[in-house]
PDB file of N, CA, C and O in Angstrom:
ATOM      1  N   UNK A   1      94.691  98.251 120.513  1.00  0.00           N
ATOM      2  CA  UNK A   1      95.283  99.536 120.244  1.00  0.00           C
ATOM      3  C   UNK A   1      96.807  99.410 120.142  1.00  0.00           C
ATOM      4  O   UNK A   1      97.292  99.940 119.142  1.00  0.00           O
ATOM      5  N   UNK A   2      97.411  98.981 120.745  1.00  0.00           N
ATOM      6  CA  UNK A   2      99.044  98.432 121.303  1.00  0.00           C
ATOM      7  C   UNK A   2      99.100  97.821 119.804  1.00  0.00           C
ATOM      8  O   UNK A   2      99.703  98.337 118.863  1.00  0.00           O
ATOM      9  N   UNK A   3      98.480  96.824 119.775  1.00  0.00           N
ATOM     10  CA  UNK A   3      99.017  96.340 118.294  1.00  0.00           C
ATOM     11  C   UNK A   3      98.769  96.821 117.153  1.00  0.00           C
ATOM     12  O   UNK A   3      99.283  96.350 116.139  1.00  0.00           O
ATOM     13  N   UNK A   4      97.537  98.331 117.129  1.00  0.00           N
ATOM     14  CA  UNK A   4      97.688  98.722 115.841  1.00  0.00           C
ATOM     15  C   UNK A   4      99.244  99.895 115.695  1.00  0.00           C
ATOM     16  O   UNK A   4      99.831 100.380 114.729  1.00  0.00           O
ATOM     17  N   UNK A   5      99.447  99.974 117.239  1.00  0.00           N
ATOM     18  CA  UNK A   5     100.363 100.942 117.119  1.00  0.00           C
ATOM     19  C   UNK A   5     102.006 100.405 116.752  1.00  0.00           C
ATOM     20  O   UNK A   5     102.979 101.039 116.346  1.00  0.00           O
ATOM     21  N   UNK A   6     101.851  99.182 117.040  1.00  0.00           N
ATOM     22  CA  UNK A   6     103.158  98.399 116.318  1.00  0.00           C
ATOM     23  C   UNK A   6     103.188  98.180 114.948  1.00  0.00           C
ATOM     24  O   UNK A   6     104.138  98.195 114.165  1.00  0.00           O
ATOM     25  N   UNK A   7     101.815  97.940 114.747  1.00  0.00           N
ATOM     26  CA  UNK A   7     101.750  97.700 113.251  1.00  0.00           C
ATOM     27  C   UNK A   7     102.155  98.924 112.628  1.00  0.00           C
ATOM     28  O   UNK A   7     103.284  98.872 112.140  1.00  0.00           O
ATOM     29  N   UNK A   8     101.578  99.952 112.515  1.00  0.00           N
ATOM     30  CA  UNK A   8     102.184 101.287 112.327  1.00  0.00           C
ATOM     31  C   UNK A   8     103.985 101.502 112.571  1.00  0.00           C
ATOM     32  O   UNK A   8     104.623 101.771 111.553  1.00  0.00           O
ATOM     33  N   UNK A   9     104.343 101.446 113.187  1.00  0.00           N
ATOM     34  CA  UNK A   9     105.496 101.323 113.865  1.00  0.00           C
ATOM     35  C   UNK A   9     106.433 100.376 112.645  1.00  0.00           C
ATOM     36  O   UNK A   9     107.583 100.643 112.296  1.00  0.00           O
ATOM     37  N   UNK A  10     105.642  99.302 112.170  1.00  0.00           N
ATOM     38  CA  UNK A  10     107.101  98.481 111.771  1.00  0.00           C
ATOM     39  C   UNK A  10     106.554  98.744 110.527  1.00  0.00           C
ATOM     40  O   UNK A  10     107.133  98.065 109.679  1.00  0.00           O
ATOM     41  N   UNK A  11     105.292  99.759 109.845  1.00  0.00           N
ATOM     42  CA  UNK A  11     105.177 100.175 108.183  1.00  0.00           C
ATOM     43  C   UNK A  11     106.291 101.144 107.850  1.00  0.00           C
ATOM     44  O   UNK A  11     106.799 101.303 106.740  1.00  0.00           O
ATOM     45  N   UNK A  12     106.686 101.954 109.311  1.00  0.00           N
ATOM     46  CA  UNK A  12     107.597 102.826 108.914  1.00  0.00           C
ATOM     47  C   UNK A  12     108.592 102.849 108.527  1.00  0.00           C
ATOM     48  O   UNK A  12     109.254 103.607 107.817  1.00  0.00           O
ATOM     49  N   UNK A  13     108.856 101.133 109.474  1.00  0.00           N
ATOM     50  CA  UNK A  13     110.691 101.087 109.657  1.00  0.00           C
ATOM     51  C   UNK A  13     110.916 100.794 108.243  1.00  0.00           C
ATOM     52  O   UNK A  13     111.639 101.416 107.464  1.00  0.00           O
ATOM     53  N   UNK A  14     109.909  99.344 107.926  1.00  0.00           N
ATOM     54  CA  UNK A  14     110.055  99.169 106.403  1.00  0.00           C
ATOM     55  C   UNK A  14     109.648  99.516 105.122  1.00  0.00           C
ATOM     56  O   UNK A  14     109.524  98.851 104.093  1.00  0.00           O
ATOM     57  N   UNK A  15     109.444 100.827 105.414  1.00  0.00           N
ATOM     58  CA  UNK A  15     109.587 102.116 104.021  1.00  0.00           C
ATOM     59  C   UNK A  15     110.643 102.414 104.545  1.00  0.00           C
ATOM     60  O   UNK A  15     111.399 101.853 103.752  1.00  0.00           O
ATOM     61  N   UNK A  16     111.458 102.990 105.470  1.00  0.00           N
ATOM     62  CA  UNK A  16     112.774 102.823 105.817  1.00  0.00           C
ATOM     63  C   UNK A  16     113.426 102.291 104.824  1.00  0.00           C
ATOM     64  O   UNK A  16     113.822 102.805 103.778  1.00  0.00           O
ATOM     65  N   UNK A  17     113.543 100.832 105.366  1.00  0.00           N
ATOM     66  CA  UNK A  17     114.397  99.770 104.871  1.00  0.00           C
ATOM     67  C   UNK A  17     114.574  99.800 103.467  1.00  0.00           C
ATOM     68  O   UNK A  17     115.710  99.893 103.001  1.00  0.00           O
ATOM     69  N   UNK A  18     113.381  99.717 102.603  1.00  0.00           N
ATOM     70  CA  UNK A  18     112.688  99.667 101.366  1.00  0.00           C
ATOM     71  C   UNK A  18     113.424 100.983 100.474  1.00  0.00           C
ATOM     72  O   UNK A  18     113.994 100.776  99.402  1.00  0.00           O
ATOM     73  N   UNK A  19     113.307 102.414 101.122  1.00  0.00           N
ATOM     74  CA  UNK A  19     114.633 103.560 100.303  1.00  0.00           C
ATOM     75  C   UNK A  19     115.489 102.840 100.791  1.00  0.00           C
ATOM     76  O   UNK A  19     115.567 101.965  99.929  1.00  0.00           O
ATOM     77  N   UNK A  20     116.498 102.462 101.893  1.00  0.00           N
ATOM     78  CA  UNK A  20     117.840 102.366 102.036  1.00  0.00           C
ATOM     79  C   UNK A  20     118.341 101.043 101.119  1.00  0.00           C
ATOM     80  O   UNK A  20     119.555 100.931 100.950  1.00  0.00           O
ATOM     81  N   UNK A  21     117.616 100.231 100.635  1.00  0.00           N
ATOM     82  CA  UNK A  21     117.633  99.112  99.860  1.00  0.00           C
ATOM     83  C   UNK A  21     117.627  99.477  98.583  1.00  0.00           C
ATOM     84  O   UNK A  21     118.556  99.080  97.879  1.00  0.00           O
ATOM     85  N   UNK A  22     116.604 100.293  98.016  1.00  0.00           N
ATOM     86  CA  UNK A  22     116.846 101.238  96.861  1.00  0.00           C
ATOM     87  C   UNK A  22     118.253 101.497  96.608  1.00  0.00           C
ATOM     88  O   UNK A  22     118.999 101.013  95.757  1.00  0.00           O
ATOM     89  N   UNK A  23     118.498 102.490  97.655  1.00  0.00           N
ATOM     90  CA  UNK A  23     119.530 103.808  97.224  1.00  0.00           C
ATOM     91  C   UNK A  23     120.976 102.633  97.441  1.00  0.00           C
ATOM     92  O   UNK A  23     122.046 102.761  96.845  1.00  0.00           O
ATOM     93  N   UNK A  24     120.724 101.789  98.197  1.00  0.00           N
ATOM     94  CA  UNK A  24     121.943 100.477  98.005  1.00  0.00           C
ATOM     95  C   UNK A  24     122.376 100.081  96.362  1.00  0.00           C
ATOM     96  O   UNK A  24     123.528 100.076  95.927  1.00  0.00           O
ATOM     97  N   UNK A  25     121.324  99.807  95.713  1.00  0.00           N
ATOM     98  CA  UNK A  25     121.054  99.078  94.554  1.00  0.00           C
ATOM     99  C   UNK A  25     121.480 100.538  93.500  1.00  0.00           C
ATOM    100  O   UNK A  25     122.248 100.587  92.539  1.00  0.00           O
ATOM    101  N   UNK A  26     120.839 101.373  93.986  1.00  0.00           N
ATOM    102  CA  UNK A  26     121.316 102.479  92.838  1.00  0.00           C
ATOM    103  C   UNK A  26     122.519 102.761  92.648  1.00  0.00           C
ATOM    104  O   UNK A  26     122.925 103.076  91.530  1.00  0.00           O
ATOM    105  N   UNK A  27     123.589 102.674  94.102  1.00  0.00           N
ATOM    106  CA  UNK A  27     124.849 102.922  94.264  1.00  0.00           C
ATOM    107  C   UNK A  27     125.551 101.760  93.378  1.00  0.00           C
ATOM    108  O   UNK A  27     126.467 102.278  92.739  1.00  0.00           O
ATOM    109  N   UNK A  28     125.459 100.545  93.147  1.00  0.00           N
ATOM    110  CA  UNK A  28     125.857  99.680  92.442  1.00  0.00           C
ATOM    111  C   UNK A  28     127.200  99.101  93.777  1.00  0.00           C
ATOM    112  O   UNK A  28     128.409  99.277  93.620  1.00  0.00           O
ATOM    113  N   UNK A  29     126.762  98.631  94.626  1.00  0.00           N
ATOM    114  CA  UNK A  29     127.434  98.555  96.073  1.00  0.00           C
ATOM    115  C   UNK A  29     128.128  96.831  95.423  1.00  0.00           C
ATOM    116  O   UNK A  29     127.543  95.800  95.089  1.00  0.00           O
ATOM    117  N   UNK A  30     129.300  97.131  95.464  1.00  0.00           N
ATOM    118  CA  UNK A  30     129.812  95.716  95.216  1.00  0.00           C
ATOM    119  C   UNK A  30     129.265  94.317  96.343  1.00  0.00           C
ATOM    120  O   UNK A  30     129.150  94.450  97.561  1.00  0.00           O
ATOM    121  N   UNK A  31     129.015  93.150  95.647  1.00  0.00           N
ATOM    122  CA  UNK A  31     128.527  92.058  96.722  1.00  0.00           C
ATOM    123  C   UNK A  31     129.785  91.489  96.667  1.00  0.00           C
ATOM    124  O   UNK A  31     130.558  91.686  95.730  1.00  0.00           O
ATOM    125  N   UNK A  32     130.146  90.459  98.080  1.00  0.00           N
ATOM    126  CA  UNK A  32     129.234  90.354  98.660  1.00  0.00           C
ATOM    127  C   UNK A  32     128.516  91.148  99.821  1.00  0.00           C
ATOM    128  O   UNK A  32     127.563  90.744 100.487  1.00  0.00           O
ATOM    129  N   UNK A  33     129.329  92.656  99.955  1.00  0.00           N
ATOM    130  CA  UNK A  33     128.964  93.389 100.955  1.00  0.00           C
ATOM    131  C   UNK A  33     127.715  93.844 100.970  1.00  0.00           C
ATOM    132  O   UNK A  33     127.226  94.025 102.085  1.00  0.00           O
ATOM    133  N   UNK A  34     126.910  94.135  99.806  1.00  0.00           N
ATOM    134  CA  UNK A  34     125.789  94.714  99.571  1.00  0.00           C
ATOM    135  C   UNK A  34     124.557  93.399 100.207  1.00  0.00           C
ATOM    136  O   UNK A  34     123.560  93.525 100.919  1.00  0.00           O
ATOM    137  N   UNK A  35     125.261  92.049  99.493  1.00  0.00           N
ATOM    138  CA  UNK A  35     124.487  91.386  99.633  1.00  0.00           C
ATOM    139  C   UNK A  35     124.233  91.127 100.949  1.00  0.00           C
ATOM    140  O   UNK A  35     123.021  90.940 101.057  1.00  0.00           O
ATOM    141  N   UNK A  36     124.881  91.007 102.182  1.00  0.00           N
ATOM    142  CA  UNK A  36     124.948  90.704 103.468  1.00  0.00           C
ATOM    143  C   UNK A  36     124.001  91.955 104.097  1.00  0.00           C
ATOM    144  O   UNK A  36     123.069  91.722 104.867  1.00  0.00           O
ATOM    145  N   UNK A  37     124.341  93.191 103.700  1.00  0.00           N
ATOM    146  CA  UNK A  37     123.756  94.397 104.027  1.00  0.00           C
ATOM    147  C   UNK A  37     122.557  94.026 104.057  1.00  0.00           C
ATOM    148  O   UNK A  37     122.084  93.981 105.193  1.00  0.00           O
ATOM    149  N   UNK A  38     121.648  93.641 102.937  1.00  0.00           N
ATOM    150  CA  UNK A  38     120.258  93.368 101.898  1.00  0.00           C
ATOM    151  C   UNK A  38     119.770  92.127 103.656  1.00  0.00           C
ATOM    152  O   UNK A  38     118.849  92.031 104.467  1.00  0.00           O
ATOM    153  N   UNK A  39     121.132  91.453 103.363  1.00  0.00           N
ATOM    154  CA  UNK A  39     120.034  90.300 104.255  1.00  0.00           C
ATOM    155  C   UNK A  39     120.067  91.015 105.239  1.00  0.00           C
ATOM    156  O   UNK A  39     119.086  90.563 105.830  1.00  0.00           O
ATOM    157  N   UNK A  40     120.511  91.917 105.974  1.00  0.00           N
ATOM    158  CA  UNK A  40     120.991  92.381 107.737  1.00  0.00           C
ATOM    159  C   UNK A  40     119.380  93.415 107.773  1.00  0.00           C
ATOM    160  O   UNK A  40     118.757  93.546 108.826  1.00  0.00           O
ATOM    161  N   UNK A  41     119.013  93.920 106.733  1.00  0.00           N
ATOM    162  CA  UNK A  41     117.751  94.578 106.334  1.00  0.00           C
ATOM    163  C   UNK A  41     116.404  93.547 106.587  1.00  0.00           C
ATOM    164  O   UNK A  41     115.446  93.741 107.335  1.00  0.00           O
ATOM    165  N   UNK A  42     116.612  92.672 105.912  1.00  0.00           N
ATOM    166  CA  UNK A  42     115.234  91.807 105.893  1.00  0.00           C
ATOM    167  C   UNK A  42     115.362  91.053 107.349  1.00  0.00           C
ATOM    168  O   UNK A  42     114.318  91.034 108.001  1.00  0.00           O
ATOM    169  N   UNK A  43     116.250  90.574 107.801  1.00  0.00           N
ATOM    170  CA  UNK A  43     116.400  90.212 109.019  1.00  0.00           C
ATOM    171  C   UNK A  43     116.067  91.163 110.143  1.00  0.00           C
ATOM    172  O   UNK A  43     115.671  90.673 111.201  1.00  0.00           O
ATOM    173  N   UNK A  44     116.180  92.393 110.031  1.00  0.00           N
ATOM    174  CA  UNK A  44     115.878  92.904 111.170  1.00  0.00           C
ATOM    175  C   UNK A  44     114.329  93.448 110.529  1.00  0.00           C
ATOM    176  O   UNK A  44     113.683  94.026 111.403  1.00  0.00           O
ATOM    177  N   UNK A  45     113.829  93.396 109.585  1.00  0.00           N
ATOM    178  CA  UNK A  45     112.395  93.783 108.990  1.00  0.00           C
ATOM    179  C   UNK A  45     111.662  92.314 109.572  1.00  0.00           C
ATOM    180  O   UNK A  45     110.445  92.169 109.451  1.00  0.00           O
ATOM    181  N   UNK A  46     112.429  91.359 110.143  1.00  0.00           N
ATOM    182  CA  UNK A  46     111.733  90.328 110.513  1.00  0.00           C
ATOM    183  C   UNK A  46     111.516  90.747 112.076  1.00  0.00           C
ATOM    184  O   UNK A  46     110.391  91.152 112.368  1.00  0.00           O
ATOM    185  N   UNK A  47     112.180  90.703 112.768  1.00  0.00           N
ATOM    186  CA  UNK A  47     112.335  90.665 113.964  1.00  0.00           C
ATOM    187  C   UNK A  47     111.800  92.001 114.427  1.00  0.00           C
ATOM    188  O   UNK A  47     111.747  92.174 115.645  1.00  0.00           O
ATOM    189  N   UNK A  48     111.289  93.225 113.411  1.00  0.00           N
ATOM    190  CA  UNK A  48     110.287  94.403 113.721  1.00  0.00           C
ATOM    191  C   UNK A  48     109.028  93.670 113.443  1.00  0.00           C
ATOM    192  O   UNK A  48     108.102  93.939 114.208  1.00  0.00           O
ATOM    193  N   UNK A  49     108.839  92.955 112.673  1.00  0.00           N
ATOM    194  CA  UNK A  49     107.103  91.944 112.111  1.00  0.00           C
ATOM    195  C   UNK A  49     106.536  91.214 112.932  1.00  0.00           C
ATOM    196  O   UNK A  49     105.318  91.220 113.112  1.00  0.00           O
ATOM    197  N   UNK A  50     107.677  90.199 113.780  1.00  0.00           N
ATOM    198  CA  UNK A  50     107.436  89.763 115.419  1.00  0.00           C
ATOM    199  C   UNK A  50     107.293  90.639 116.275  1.00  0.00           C
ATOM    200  O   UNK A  50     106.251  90.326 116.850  1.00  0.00           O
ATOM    201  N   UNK A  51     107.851  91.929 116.915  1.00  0.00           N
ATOM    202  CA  UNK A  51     107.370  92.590 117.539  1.00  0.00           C
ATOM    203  C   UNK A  51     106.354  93.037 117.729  1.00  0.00           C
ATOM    204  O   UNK A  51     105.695  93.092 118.767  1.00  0.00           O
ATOM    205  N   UNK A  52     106.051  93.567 116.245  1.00  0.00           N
ATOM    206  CA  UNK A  52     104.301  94.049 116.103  1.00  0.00           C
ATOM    207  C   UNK A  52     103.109  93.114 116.171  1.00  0.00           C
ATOM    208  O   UNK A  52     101.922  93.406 116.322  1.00  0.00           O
ATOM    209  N   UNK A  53     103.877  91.520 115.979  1.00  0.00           N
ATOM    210  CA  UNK A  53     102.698  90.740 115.949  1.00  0.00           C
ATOM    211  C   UNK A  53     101.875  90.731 114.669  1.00  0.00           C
ATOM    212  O   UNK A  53     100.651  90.762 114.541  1.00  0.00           O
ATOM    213  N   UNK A  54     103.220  90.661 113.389  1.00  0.00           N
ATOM    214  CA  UNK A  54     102.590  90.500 112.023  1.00  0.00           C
ATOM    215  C   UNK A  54     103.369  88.993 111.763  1.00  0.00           C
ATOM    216  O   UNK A  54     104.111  88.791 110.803  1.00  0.00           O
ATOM    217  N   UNK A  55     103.084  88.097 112.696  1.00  0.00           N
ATOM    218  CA  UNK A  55     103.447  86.758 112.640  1.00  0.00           C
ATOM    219  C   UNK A  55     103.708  86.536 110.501  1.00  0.00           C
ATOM    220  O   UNK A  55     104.796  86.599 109.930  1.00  0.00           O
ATOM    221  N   UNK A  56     102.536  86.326 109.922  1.00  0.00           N
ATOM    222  CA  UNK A  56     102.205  86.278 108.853  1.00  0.00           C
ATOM    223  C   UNK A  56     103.741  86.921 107.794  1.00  0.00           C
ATOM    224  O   UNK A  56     104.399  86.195 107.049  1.00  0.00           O
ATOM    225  N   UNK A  57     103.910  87.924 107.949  1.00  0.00           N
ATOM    226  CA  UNK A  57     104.540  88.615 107.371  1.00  0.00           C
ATOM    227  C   UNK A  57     106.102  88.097 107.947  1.00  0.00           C
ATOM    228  O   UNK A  57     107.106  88.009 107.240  1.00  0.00           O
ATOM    229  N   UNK A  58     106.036  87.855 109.082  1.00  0.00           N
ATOM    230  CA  UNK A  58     107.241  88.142 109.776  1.00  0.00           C
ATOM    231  C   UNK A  58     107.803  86.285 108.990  1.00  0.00           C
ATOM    232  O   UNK A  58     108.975  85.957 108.806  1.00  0.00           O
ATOM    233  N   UNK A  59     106.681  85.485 108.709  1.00  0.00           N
ATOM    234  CA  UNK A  59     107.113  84.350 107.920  1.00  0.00           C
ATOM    235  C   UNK A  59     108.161  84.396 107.043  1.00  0.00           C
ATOM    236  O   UNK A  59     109.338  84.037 107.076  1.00  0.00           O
ATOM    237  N   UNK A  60     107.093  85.184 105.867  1.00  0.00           N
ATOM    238  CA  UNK A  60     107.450  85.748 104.723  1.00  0.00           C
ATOM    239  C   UNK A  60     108.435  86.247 104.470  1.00  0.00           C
ATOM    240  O   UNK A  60     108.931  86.123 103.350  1.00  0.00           O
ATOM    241  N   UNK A  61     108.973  86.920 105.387  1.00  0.00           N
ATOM    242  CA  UNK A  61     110.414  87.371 105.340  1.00  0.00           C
ATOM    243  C   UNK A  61     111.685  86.075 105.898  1.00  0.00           C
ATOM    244  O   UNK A  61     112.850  85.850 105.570  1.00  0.00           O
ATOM    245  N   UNK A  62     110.798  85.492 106.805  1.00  0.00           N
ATOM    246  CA  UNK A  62     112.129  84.393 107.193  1.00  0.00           C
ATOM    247  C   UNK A  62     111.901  83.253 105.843  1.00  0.00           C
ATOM    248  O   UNK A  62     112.831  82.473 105.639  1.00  0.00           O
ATOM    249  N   UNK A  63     110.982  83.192 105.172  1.00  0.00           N
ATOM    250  CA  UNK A  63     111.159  82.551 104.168  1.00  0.00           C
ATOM    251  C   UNK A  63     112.376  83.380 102.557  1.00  0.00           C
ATOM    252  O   UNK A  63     112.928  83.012 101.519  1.00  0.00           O
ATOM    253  N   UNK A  64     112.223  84.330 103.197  1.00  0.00           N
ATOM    254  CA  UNK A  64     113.297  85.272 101.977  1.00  0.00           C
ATOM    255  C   UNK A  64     114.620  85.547 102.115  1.00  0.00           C
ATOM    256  O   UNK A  64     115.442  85.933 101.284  1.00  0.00           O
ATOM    257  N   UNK A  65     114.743  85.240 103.539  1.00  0.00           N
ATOM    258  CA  UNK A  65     116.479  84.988 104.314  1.00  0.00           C
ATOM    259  C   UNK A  65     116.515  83.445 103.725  1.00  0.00           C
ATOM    260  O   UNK A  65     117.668  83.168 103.392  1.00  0.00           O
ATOM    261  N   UNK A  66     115.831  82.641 103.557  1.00  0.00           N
ATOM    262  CA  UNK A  66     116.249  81.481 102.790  1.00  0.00           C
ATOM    263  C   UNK A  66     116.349  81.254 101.387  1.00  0.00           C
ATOM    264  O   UNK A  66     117.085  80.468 100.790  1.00  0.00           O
ATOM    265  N   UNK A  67     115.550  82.013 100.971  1.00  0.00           N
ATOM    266  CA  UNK A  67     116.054  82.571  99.739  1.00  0.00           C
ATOM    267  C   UNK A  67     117.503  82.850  99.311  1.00  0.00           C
ATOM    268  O   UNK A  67     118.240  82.268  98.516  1.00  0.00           O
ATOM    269  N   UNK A  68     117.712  84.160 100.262  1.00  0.00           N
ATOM    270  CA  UNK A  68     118.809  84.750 100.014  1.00  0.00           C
ATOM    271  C   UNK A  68     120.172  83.884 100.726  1.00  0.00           C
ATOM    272  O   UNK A  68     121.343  84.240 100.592  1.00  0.00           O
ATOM    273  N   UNK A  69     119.665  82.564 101.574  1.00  0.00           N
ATOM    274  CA  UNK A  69     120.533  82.221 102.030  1.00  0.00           C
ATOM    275  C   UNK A  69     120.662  81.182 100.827  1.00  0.00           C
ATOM    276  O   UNK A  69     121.834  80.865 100.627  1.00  0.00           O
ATOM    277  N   UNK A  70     120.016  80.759 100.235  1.00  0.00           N
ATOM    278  CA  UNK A  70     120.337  79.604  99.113  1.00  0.00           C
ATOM    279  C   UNK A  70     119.649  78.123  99.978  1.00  0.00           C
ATOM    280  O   UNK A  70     120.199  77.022  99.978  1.00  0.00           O
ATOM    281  N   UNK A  71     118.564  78.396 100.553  1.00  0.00           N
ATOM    282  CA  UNK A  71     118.220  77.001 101.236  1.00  0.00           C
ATOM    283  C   UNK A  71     116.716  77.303 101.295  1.00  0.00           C
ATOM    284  O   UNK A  71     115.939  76.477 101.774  1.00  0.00           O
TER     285      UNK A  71
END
């Protein structure tokens, strides 16, 4: 139960994240500030994916901070 309620919990944050990432991109937010923003988003969309115990996912995203880190 605990973990469906995290899971729930971190769908929200990241529809959250997901408009504020939008409405970033729509603004035409000069980088590299935007870009640091973008990662400070997926980074903490990671560390909500560990909480809930979406190991899987919470990968996926530390694989996209390497992305975005260039490694």
């Amino acid at each position: 139960m605990e973990n469906a309620i995290l899971a729930q919990l971190f769908w929200a944050v990241a529809h959250h994240t997901v408009q504020e990432t939008g409405e970033l991109l729509r603004t035409g937010a000069a980088f590299p500030a935007a870009g640091e923003d973008f990662f400070r988003r997926i980074h903490d969309l990671k560390a909500q994916a560990l909480a809930a115990n979406l190991k899987t996912l919470a990968d996926q995203l530390h694989e996209m901070e390497g992305v975005l880190w260039g490694k």
